[in-house]
C-alpha positions as CSV (number, residue, x, y, z in Angstrom):
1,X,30.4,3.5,-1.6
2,X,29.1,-0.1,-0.9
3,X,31.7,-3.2,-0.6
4,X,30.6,-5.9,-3.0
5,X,33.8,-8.1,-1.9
6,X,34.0,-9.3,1.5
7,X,37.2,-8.0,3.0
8,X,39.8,-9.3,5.5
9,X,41.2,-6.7,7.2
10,X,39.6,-4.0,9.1
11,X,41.5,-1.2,7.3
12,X,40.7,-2.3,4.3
13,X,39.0,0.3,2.5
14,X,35.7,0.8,1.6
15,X,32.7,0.5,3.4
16,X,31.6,-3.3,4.5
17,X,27.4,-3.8,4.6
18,X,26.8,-6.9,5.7
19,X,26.1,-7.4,9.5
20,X,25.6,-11.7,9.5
21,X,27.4,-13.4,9.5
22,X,29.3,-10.7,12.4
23,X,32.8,-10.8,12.1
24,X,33.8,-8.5,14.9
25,X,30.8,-9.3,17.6
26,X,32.8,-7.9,20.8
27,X,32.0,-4.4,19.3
28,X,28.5,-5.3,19.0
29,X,28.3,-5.9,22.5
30,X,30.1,-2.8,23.3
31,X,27.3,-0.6,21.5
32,X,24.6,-2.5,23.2
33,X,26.0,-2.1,26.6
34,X,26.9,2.0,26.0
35,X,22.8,2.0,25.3
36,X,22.8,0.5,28.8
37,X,25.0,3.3,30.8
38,X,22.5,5.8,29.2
39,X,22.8,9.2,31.7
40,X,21.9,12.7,31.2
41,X,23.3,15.7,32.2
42,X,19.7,17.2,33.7
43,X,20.5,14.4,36.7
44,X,23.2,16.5,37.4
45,X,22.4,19.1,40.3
46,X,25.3,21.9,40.3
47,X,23.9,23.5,43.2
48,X,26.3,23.1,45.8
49,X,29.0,23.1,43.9
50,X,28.6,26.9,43.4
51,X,28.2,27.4,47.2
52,X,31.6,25.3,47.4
53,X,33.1,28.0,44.9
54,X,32.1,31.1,46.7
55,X,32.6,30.1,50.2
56,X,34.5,26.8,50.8
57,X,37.5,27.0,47.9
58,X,40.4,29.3,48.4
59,X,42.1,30.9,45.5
60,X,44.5,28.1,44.0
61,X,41.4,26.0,43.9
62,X,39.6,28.0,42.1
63,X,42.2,29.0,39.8
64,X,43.0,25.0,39.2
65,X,38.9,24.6,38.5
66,X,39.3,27.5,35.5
67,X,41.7,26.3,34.3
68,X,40.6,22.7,34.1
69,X,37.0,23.9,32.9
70,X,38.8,26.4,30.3
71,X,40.2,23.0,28.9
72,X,36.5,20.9,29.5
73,X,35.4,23.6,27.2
74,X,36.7,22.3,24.2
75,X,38.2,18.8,24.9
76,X,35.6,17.0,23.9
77,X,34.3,18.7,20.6
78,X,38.6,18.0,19.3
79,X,37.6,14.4,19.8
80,X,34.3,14.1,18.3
81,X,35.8,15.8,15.3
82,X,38.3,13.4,14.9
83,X,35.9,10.4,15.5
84,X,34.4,11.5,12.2
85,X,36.7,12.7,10.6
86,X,39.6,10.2,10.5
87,X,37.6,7.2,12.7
88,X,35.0,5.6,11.1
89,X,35.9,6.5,7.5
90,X,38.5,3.9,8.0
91,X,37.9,1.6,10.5
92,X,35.7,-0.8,8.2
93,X,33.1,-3.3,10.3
94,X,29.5,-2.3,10.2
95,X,29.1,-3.2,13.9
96,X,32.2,-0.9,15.0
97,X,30.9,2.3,13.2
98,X,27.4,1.2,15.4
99,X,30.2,1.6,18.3
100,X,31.5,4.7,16.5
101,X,27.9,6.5,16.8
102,X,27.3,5.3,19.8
103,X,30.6,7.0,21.2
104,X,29.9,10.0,18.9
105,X,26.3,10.7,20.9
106,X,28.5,10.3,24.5
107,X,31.0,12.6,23.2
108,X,27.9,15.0,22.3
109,X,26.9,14.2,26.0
110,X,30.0,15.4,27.6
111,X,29.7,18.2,25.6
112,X,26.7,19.4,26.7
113,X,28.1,18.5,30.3
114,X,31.4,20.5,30.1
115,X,28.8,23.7,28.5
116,X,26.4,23.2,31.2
117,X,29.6,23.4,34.3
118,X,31.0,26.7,32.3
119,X,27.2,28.0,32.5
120,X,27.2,27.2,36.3
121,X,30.3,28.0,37.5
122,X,31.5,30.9,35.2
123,X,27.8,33.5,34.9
124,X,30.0,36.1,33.9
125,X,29.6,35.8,29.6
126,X,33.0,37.8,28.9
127,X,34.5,35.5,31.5
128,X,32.4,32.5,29.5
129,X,33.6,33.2,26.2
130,X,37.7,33.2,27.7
131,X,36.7,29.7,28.6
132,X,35.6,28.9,25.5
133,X,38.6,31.0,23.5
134,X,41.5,28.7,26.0
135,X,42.4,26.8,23.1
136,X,44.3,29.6,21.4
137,X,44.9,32.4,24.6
138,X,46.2,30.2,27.4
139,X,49.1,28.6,26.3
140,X,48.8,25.4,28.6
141,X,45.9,24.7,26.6
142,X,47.1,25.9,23.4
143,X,50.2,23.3,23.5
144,X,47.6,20.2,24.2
145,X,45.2,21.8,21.5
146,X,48.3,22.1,19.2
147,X,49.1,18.1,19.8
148,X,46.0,17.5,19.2
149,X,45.7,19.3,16.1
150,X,48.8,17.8,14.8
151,X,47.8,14.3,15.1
152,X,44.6,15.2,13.4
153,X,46.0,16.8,10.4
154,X,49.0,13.7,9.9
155,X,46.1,12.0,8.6
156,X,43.4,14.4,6.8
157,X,44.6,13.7,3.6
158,X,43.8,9.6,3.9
159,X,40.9,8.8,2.0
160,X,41.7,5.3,1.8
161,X,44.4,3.3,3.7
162,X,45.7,1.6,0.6
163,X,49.6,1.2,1.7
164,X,50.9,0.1,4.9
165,X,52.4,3.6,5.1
166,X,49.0,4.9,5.1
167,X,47.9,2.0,7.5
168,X,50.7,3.2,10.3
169,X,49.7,6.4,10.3
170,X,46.5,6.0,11.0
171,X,47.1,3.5,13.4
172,X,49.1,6.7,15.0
173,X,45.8,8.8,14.7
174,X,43.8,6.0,17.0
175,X,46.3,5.4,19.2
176,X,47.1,9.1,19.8
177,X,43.3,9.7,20.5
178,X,42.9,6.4,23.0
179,X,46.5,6.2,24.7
180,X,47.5,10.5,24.5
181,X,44.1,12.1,24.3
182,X,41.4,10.1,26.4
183,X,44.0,8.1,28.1
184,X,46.6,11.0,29.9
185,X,44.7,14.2,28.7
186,X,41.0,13.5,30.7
187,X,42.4,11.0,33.3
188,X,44.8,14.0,33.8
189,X,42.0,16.5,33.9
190,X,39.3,13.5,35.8
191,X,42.7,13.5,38.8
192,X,42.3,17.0,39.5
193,X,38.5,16.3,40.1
194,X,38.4,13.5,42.2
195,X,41.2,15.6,44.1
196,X,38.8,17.9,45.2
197,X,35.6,15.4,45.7
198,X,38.3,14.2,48.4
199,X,38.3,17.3,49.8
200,X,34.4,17.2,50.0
201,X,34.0,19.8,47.2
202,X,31.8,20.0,43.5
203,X,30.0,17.3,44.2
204,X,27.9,17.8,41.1
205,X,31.1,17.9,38.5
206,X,32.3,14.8,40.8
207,X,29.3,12.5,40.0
208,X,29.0,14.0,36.1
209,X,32.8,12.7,36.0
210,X,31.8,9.5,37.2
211,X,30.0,8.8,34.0
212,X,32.0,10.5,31.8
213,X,35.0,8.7,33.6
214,X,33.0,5.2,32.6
215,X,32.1,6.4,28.9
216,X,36.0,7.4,28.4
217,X,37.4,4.1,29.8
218,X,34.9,2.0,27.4
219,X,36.1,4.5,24.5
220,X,39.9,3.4,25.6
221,X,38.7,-0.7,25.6
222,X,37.4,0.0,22.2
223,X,40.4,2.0,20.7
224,X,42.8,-0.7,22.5
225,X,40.9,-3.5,20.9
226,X,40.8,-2.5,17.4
227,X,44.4,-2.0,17.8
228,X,44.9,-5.3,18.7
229,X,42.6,-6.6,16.0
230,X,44.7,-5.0,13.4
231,X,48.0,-6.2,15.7
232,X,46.7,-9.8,14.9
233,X,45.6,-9.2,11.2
234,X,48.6,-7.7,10.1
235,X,51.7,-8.2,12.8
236,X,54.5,-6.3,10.0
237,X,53.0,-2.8,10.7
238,X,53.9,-2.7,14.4
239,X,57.5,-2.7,13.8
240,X,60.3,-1.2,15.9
241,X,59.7,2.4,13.8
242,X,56.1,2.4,15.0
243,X,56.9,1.6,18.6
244,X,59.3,4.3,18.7
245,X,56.9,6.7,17.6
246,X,54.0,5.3,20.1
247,X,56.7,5.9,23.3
248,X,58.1,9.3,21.9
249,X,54.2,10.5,21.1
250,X,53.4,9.4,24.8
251,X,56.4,11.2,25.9
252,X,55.1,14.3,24.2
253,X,51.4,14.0,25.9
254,X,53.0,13.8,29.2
255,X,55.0,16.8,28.5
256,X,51.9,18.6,27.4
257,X,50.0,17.6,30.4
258,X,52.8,18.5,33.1
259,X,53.0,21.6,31.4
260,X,49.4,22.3,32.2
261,X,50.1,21.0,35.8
262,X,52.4,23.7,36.4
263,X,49.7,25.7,35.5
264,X,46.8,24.4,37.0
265,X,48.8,23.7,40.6
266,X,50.5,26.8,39.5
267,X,49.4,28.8,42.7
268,X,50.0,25.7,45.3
269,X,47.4,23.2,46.1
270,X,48.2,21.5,49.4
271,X,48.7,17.7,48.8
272,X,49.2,18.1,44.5
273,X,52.2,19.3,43.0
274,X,53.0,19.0,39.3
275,X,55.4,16.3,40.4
276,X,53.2,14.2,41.4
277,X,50.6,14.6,37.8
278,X,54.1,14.0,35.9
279,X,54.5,10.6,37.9
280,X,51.2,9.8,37.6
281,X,50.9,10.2,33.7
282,X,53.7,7.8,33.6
283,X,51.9,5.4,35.6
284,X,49.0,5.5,33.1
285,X,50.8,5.6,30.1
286,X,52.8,2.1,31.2
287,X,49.4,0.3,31.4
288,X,48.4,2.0,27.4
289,X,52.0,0.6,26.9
290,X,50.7,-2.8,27.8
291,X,47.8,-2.4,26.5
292,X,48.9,-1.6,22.9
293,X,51.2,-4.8,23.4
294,X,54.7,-3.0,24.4
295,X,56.7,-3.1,27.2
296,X,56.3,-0.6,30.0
297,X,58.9,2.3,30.4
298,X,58.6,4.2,33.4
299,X,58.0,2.1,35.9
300,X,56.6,3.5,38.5
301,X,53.9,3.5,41.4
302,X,50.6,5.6,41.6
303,X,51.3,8.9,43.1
304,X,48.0,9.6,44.2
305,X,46.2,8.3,46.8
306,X,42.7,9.2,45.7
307,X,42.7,7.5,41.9
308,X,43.0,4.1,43.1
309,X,40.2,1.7,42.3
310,X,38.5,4.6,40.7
311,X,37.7,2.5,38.2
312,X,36.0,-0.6,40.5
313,X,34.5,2.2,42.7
314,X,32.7,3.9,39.8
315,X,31.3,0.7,38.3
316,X,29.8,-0.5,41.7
317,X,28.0,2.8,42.4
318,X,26.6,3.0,38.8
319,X,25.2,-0.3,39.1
320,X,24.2,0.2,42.9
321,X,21.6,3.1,41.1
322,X,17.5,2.4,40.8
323,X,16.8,0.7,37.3
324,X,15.0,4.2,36.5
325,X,17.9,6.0,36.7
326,X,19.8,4.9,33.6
327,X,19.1,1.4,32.5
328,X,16.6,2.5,29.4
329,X,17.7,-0.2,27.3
330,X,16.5,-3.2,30.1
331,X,14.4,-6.4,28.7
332,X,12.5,-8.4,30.4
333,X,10.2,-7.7,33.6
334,X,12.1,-5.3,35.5
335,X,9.8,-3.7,38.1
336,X,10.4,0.2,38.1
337,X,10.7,0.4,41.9
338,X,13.0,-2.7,42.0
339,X,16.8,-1.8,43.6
340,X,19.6,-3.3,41.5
């Protein structure tokens, strides 16, 4: 269905063509520079992290590494289905569904990741296919898949956002996905991993995560900033009923999340406790608070030690990398041997 009338709002429905003049061109630029971070998972060498399984890790570890890949296993695929599901039927700027597809293919990408870890780390194809059947057997994972899934289905029925009812409820979908999903779900799940790169272990999941840590945080900025788009468009759908729903849906995640903590550290990991993931979560979900324009409600201090400046660490060490290793999309004369 093509969009004859230019629109105003970027939930209006139908689907908008026209490209020039570009209304939204901060999306643009975030397509062009996801071409840029291009990586692939065959740069990835797993080799000693299954040394570090078999000899260096001692039973909690490797219990907290199942369980975390158990939940890799299908992560990942939830999002990508809701991306195309729900996402770009209704968020209506050609140059943010080029953003859409572009996120789409990363998601694909961490796929493939998360599938080539189980392969690695889990040989055993009985053991494999438990990994892959967490969603419904292990009930830590089962309550996130179940949030998931119920944020998913609140809006299956919108074909087209034509009241402000149907507006705020999809507005619930995205922020559920960028604030609950990608925002306490993976930076719960990237914690645990940069936990035990501190500990000098599974250095190949620790430098996949770096990039899968990068594509997640641009997924956020993108999420965050359509919600602000539509905040400045139309200010009367983030009322005090929609707020209330954002904090108690954040509330739930965190639930969810120190729920699977319990599990995860559930056989004592020296230096982690569930605790400490609950206060943490809290600490991430009072700057998606501010993101998404609301005031923070936990107020309190990064628990762990070994997240800070993950963010400023990963960027300088992706671009500290030989132009050959990722930058595919460079113009201009770039020497293949030259360092950045």
């Amino acid at each position: 269905m093509s969009s004859s009338t230019p629109h105003s709002h970027i939930l209006d429905p139908g689907f908008e063509l026209t490209l020039r003049p570009m209304k939204y061109p901060q999306y643009f630029e975030m397509f062009k520079n996801g071409i840029k971070n291009t990586w692939t998972v065959e740069e990835i060498n797993f080799q000693i992290d299954i040394s570090d399984l078999h000899s260096k890790m001692n039973d909690a570890e490797r219990h907290l590494i199942y369980r975390l890949v158990a939940f890799f296993a299908t992560g990942d695929t939830i999002v990508a289905n809701n991306l195309v599901l729900n996402l770009y039927q209704h968020i209506n700027a050609p140059e943010a569904r080029m953003y859409l597809s572009r996120q789409l293919y990363e998601e694909a990408l961490h796929i493939q990741f998360y599938l080539t870890l189980l392969d690695n780390y889990i040989p055993d194809i009985n053991e494999r296919q438990k990994a892959f059947a967490a969603i419904e057997n292990i009930p830590s994972i089962k309550k996130k898949g179940d949030f998931c899934f119920k944020w998913i289905d609140s809006v299956q029925n919108l074909h087209r956002l034509e009241s402000k009812a149907d507006r705020k409820q999809f507005l619930l979908n995205l922020i559920c996905f960028a604030a609950c999903i990608e925002g306490l779900f993976f930076y719960g799940a990237f914690s645990y991993v940069y936990y035990l790169r501190d500990k000098g272990l599974l250095p190949g999941l620790a430098s996949g995560t770096n990039w899968v840590f990068r594509d997640e945080s641009c997924h956020m900025e993108f999420a965050f900033d359509v919600v602000k788009t539509v905040r400045e468009q139309e200010p009367d759908l983030f009322d005090a009923e929609l707020e209330a729903q954002v904090y108690e849906m954040l509330e739930e995640a965190i639930q969810c999340e120190t729920a699977f903590a319990d599990d995860v550290l559930g056989l004592g990991v020296m230096g982690f406790t569930p605790k400490m993931m609950r206060q943490y979560l809290e600490y991430c979900a009072d700057d998606r608070f501010r993101r998404l324009g609301m005031a923070p409600k936990y107020n309190v201090s990064n628990p762990l030690p070994w997240m800070e400046l993950q963010d400023v660490q990963e960027l300088t060490n992706f671009f500290e990398r030989r132009v050959t290793a990722y930058q595919v999309g460079t113009q201009g004369e770039v020497a293949f041997d030259m360092d950045f």
